[in-house]
C-alpha positions in Angstrom: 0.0 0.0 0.0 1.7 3.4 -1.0 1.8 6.8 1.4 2.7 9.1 -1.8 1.6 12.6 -0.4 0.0 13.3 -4.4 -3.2 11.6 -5.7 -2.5 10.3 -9.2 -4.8 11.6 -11.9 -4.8 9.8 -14.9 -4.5 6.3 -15.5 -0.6 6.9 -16.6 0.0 8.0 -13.0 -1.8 5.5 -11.6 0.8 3.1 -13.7 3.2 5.2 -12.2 2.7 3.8 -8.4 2.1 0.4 -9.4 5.4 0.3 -11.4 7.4 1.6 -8.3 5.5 -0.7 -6.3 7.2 -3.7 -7.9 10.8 -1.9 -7.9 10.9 -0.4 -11.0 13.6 2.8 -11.5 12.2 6.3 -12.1 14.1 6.4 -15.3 12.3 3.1 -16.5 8.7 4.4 -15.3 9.5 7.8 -17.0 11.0 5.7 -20.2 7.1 3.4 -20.3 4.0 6.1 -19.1 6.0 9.5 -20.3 5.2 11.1 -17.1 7.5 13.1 -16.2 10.5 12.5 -13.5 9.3 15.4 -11.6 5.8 14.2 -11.2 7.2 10.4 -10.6 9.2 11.4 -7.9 6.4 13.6 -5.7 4.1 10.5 -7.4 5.7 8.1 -5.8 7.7 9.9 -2.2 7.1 7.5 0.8 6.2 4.3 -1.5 8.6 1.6 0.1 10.2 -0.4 -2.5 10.2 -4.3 -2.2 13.2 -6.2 -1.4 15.7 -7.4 -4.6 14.3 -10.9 -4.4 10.5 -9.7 -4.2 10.2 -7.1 -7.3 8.7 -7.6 -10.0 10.2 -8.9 -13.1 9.3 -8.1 -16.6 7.4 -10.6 -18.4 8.7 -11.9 -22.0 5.9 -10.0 -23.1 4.7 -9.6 -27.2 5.2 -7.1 -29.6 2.2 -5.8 -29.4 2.3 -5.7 -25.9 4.9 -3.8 -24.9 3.8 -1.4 -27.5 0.5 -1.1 -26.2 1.9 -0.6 -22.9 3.9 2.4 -23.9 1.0 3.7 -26.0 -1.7 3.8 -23.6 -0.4 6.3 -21.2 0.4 8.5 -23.8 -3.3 8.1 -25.4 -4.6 9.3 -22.1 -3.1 12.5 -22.2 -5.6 15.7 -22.9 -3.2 16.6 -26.1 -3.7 12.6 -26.8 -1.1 10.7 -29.0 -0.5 12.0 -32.3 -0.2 9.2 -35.5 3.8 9.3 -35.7 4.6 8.6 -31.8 2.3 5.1 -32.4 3.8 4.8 -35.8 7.8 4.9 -33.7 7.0 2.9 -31.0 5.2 -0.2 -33.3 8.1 0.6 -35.8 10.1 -0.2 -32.5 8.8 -3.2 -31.1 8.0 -5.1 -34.3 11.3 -3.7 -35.6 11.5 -4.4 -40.0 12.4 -6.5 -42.1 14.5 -5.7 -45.4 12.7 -6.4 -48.5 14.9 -8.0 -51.5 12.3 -7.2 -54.4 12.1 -3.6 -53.7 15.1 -2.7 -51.6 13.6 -1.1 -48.2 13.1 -1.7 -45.2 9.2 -3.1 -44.2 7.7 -2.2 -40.6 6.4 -5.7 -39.6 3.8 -4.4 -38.1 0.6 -3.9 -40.1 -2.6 -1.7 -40.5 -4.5 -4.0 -38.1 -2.1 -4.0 -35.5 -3.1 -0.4 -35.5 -6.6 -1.4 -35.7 -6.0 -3.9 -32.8 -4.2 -1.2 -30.4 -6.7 1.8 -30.9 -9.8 -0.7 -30.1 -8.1 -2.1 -27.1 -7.0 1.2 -26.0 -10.6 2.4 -26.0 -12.0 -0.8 -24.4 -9.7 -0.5 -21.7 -10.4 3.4 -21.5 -14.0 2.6 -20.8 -13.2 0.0 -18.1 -10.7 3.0 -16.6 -13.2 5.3 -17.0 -10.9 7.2 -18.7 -10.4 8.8 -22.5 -8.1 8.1 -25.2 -7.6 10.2 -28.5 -5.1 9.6 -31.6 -4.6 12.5 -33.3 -3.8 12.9 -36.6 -0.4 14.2 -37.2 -2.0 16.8 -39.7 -3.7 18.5 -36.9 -2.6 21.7 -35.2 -2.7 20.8 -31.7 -3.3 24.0 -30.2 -6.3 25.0 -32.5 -7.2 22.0 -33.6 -10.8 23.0 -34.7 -9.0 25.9 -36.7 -7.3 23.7 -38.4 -9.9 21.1 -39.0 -11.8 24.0 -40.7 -9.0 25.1 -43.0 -8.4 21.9 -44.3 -12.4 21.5 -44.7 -12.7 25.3 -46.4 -9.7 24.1 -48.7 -11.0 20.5 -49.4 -14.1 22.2 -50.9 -12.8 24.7 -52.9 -10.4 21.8 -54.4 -13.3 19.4 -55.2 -15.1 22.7 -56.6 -12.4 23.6 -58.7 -12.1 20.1 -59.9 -15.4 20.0 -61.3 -15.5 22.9 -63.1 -12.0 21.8 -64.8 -13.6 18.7 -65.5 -16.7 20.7 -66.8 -15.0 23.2 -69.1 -13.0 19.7 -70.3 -16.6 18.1 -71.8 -17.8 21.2 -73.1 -14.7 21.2 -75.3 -14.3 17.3 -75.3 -16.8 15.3 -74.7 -17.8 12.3 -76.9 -20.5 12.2 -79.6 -21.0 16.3 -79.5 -24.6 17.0 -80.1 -25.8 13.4 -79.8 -28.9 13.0 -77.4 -29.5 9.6 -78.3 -29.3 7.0 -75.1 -25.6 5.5 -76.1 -24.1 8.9 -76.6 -25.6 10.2 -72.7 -24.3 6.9 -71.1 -20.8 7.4 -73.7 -20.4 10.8 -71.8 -21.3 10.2 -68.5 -18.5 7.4 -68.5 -16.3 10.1 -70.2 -17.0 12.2 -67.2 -16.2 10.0 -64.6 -13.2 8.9 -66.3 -12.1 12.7 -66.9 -12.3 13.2 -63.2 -10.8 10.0 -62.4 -7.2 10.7 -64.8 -7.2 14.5 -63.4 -7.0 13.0 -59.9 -4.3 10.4 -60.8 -2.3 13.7 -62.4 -2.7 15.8 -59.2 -2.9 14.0 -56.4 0.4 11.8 -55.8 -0.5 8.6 -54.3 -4.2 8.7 -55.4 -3.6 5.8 -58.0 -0.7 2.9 -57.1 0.3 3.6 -60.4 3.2 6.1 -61.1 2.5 9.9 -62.7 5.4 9.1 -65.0 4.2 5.5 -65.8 0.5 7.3 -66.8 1.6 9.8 -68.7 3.8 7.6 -70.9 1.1 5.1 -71.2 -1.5 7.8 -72.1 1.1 9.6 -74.9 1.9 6.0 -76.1 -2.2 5.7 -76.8 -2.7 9.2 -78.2 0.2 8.5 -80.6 -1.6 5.8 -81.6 -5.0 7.2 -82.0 -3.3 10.2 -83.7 -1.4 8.0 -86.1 -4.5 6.3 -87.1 -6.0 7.3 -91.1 -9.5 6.1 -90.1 -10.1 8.9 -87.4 -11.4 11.9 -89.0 -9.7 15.2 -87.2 -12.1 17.6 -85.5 -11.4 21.0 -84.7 -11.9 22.2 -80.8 -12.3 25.6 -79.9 -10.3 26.5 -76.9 -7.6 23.2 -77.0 -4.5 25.0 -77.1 -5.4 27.8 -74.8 -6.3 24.9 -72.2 -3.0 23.2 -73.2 -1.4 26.6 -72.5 -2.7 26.7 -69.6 -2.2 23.4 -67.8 1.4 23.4 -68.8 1.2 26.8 -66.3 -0.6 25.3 -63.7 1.7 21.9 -63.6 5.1 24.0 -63.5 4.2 24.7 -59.8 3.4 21.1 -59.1 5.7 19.1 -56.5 4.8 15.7 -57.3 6.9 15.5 -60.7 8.7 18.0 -62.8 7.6 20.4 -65.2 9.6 19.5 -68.0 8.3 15.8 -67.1 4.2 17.1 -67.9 5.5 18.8 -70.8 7.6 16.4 -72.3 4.3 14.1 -72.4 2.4 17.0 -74.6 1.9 15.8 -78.3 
């Protein structure tokens, strides 16, 4: 039974006293709950430690137990635990393992040993009656509803702009021109969709598994073709090289590939 003169708080300083309890060093309790040495110490003053052949000794515990260990405490915190302090301590435990087809280094832990921690983490929570949040690492901590609006405010007038680039595109591109017949509605709502769909996989990296590069050479070697072809009939569109113009302005400033990449791709 402990006499420390302060009453623990949180569930991390309640670890706190039962660590020291079973003989554990104030570096090593500060090194698994992040609580700091000052608060361990006035934590744990007057807690009597057990003799060397009574403490505890650490169990050959899991992976994924001594990384939920060390997460927990920090998930209780009011600022919570933000997505790359998880991401370093599974990274860790579970270590990685160096992969001979690709040449890097593979975390061993996976996307449900996230899953696994977060959903014990709030079961044991509500048994604590306590709370646990993982932030983001996207989030500005200290005004983090500001920030959440931002991005929301600028997620909108992306998708907005989007669709009207994908608009003005039809008006000038769209398949079977004039056409109302049922095939050439259903020919241009596909087209639409699929407009959308490449414009996405051009300016957002990582939105398609397949490489910008890898697309864009794929797409010129089909255009070539289609270009190259006697049997298609060459139709004037109003507006194609101002459009060209300017997307080739608009990609200049974009970080996911170099300019003179986008424009070597333009036939």
């Amino acid at each position: 039974m402990s006499s420390s003169s302060a009453a623990p708080l949180t569930p991390a300083e309640h670890r706190v006293i039962e660590l020291r309890e079973k003989g554990l060093s104030i570096e090593k309790i500060k090194n698994e709950t992040g609580v700091p040495e000052r608060r361990i110490k006035a934590l744990t003053k007057g807690i009597v430690k057990p003799k060397k052949d009574q403490r505890w000794k650490p169990k050959n515990l899991k992976p994924f137990d001594k990384a939920f260990e060390r997460i927990f405490p920090l998930a209780c915190r009011p600022s919570g635990v933000r997505d790359y302090e998880l991401r370093d301590i599974l990274h860790e435990e579970y270590r990685n393992t160096w992969g001979t087809t690709n040449g890097h280094y593979k975390s061993n832990y996976t996307a449900d040993t996230i899953k696994r921690i977060k959903a014990k983490a709030r079961e044991r929570a509500t048994e604590e009656d306590s709370k646990v949040v993982f932030v983001p690492d996207w989030i500005d901590g200290c005004a983090p509803k500001s920030s959440n609006r931002f991005m929301i405010s600028a997620a909108t007038d992306l998708l907005s702009r989007i669709d009207e680039y994908v608009n003005e595109y039809m008006e000038i591109h769209a398949t079977w021109q004039g056409d109302q017949c049922e095939n050439a509605r259903l020919a241009r709502r596909k087209q639409h969709f699929a407009a959308k769909e490449h414009l996405l996989k051009l300016a957002v990296i990582g939105y398609s598994p397949e490489p910008v590069e890898k697309l864009l050479k794929r797409t010129a070697k089909i255009v070539g073709d289609l270009e190259k072809n006697p049997e298609l009939r060459p139709v004037a569109r109003p507006s194609t090289e101002e459009m060209k113009c300017n997307q080739i302005k608009d990609h200049a400033e974009s970080p996911g590939i170099d300019y003179a990449e986008y424009e070597a791709w333009f036939i």
